[in-house]
C-alpha positions as CSV (number, residue, x, y, z in Angstrom):
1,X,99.1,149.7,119.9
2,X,97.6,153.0,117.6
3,X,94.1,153.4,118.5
4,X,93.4,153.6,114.6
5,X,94.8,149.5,114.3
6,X,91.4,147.9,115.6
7,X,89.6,149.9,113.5
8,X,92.5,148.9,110.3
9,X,91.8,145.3,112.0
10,X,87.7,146.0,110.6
11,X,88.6,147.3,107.4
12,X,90.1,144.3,106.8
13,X,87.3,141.9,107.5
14,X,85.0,143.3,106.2
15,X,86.8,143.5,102.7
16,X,86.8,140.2,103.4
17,X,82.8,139.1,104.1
18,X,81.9,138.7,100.6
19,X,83.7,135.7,99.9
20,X,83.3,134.0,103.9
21,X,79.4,134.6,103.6
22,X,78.9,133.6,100.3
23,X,76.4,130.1,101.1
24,X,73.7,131.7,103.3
25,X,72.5,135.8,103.5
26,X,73.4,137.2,106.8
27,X,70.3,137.2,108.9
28,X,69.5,140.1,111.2
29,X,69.8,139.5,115.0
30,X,66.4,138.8,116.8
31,X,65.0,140.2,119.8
32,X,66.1,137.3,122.5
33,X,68.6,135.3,120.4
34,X,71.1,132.6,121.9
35,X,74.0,132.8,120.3
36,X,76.3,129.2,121.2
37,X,79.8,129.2,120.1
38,X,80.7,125.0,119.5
39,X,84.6,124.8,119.4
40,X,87.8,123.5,121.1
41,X,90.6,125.6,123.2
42,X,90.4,128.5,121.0
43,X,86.8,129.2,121.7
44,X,87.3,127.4,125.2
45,X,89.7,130.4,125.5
46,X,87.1,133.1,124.4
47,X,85.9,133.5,127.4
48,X,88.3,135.8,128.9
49,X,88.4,139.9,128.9
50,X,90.4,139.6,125.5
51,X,88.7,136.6,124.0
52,X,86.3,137.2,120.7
53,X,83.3,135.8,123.0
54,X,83.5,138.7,125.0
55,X,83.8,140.9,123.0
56,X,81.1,139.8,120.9
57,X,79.3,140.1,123.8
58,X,80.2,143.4,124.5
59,X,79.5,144.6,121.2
60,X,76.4,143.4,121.2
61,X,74.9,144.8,124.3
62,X,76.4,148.4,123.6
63,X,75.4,148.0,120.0
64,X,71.6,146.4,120.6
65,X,71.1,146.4,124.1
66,X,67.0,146.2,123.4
67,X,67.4,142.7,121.7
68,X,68.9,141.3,124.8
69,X,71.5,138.5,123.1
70,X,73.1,136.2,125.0
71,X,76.0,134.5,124.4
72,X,77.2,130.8,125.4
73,X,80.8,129.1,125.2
74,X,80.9,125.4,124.0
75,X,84.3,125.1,124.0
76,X,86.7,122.0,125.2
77,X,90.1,122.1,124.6
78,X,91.3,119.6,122.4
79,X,88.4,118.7,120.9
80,X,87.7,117.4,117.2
81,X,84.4,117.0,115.0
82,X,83.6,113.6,116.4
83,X,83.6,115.5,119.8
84,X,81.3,118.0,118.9
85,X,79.1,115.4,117.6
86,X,79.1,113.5,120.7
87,X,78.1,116.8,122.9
88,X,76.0,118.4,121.0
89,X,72.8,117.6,123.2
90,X,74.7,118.4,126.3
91,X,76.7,121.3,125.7
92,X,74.3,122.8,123.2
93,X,71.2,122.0,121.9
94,X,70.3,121.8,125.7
95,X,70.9,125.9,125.9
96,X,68.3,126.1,123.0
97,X,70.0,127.9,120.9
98,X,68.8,130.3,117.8
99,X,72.2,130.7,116.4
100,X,75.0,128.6,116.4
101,X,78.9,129.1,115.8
102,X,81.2,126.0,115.1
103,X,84.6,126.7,114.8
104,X,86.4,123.6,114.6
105,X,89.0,122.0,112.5
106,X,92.1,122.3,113.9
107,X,92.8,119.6,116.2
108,X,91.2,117.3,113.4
109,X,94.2,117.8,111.6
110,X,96.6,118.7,114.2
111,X,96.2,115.2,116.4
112,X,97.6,113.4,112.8
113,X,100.7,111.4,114.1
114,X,103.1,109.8,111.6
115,X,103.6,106.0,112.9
116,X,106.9,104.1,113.1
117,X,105.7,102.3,110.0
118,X,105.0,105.5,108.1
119,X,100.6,105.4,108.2
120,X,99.2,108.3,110.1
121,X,96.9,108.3,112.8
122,X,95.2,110.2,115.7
123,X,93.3,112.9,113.8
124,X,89.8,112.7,111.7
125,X,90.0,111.3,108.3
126,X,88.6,113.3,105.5
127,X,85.5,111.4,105.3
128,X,84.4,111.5,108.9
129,X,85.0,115.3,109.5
130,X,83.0,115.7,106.0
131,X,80.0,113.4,107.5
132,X,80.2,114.7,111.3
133,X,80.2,118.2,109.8
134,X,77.0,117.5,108.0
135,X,75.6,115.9,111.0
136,X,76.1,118.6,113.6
137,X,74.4,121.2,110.8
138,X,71.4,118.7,110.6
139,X,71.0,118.4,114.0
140,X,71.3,121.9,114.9
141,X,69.1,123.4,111.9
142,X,66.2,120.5,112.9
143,X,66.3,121.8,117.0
144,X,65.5,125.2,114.9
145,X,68.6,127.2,114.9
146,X,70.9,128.7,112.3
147,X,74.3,127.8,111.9
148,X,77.4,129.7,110.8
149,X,80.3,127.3,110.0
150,X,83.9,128.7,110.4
151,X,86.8,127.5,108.6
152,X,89.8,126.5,110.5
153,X,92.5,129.2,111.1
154,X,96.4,128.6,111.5
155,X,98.8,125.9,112.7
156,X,101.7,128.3,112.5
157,X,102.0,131.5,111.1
158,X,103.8,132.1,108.0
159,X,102.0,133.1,105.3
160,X,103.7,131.5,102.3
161,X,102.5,128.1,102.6
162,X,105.7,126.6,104.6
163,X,103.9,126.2,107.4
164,X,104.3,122.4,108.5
165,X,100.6,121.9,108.4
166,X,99.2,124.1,105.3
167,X,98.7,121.8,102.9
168,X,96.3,119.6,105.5
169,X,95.0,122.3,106.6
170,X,93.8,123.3,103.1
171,X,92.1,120.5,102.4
172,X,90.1,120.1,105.7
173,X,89.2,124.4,105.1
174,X,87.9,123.1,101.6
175,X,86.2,120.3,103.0
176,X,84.1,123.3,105.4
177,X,83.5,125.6,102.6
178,X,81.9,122.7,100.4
179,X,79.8,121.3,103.4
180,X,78.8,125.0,103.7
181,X,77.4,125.3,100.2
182,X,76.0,121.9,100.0
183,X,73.5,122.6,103.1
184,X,73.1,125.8,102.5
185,X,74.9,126.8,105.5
186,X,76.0,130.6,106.0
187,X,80.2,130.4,106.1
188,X,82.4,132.3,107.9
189,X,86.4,131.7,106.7
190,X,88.2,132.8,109.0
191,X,91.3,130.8,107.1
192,X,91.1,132.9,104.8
193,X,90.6,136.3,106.6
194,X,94.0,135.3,108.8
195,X,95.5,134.7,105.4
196,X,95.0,137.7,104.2
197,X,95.9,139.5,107.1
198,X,99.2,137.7,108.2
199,X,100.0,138.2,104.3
200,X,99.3,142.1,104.9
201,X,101.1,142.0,108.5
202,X,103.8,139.4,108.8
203,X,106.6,140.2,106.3
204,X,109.0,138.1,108.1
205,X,107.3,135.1,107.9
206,X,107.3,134.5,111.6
207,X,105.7,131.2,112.9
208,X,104.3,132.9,115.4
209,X,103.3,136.3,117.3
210,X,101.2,137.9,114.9
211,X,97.7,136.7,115.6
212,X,98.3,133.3,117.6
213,X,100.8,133.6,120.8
214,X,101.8,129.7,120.2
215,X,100.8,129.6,116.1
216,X,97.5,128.5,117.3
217,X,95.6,130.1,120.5
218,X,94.7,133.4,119.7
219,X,96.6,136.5,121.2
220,X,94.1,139.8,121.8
221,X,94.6,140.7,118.1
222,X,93.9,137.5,116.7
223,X,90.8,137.2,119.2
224,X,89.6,140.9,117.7
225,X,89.8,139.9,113.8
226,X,87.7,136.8,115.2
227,X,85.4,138.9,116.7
228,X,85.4,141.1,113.7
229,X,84.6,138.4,111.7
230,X,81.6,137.0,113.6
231,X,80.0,140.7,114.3
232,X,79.7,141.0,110.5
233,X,78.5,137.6,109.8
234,X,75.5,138.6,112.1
235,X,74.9,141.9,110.3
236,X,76.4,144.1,113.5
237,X,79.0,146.5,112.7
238,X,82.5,146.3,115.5
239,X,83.1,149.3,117.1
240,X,85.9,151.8,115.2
């Protein structure tokens, strides 16, 4: 990889915070903050020398080691809004976090099984990933921490819409972005930055291999526009 394609990587989301940020101003990081990332695999997976947590981490203590951030994962593999909902006191509120991440959304509509007699079942209907979306904002903003709500990303790669998934996927990314300005929430979309990107860097409309190793779980490039992403929706620039 060119040393100049992380920084391209940067360029790139940051074109794109306008439009993810657009329900809540950025706040400035605080001296002491506890920064909680509430997801499934994908932020399960952060964790790891490649993963957007660390990096995040990293960035911050090079960037602002005086304000002493600390990061938490709150991720579970497989996990859907109703999960989050059912953890939050555990897994999060218990770390007393300032700032909270949930990325979530992609096992909601990825668990949706078609039944021998042709009704769907196993992920979150509409209604309930609206409401338990609401809820985990409520809960987290009355414990007395901001949240920054994520869009989902990608169940396969292409960028043209083919994807088996997309049109789903869609609707449960709109249903995030209008919970986001209904509570005032500050919104990262990170559909939209991997969009954008895999529009910009996947010409042959590959399923796979771009961002995600599986379509999905992030590969180290995905986990950097991630990380990208996040840095600038707390007002920190990502190294260059």
């Amino acid at each position: 990889m060119s040393q100049r394609r992380p920084y391209l990587v940067f360029i790139i989301a940051l074109a794109l915070l306008p439009c993810a940020c657009t329900a809540a101003r950025t706040v400035p990081l605080q001296k002491g903050d506890r920064i909680v990332f509430l997801g499934d695999s994908i932020t399960a997976g952060a964790g790891g020398k490649t993963g957007f947590i660390t990096l995040i981490q990293n960035r911050l203590d090079a960037k602002h080691p005086d304000l002493a951030a600390q990061t938490f994962n709150a991720g579970i593999s497989g996990h859907t809004v109703p999960n989050l909902q059912a953890r939050l006191d555990k897994d999060v509120l218990a770390k007393k976090p300032t700032v909270v991440f949930i990325y979530i959304g992609i096992n909601d509509v990825w668990h949706w099984r078609k039944k021998p007699d042709g009704t769907m079942s196993g992920g979150t209907p509409k209604d309930r990933y609206e409401a338990g979306l609401k809820d985990l904002i409520a809960r987290i903003t009355n414990a007395g921490a901001r949240v920054i709500l994520c869009t989902p990303t990608t169940i396969g790669e292409k960028s043209d819409g083919s994807n088996e998934r997309d049109p789903m996927l869609e609707d449960y990314s709109a249903i995030s972005r209008k919970v986001a300005k209904a509570t005032g929430t500050q919104r990262l979309d990170l559909r939209k930055a991997f969009i954008s990107y895999l529009k910009a860097h996947n010409p042959e409309q590959k399923g796979r291999g771009i961002l995600t190793h599986d379509g999905v779980h992030l590969n180290p490039q995905g986990n950097r526009l991630v990380a990208y992403g996040m840095l600038g929706a707390l007002g920190v620039k990502a190294a260059q």
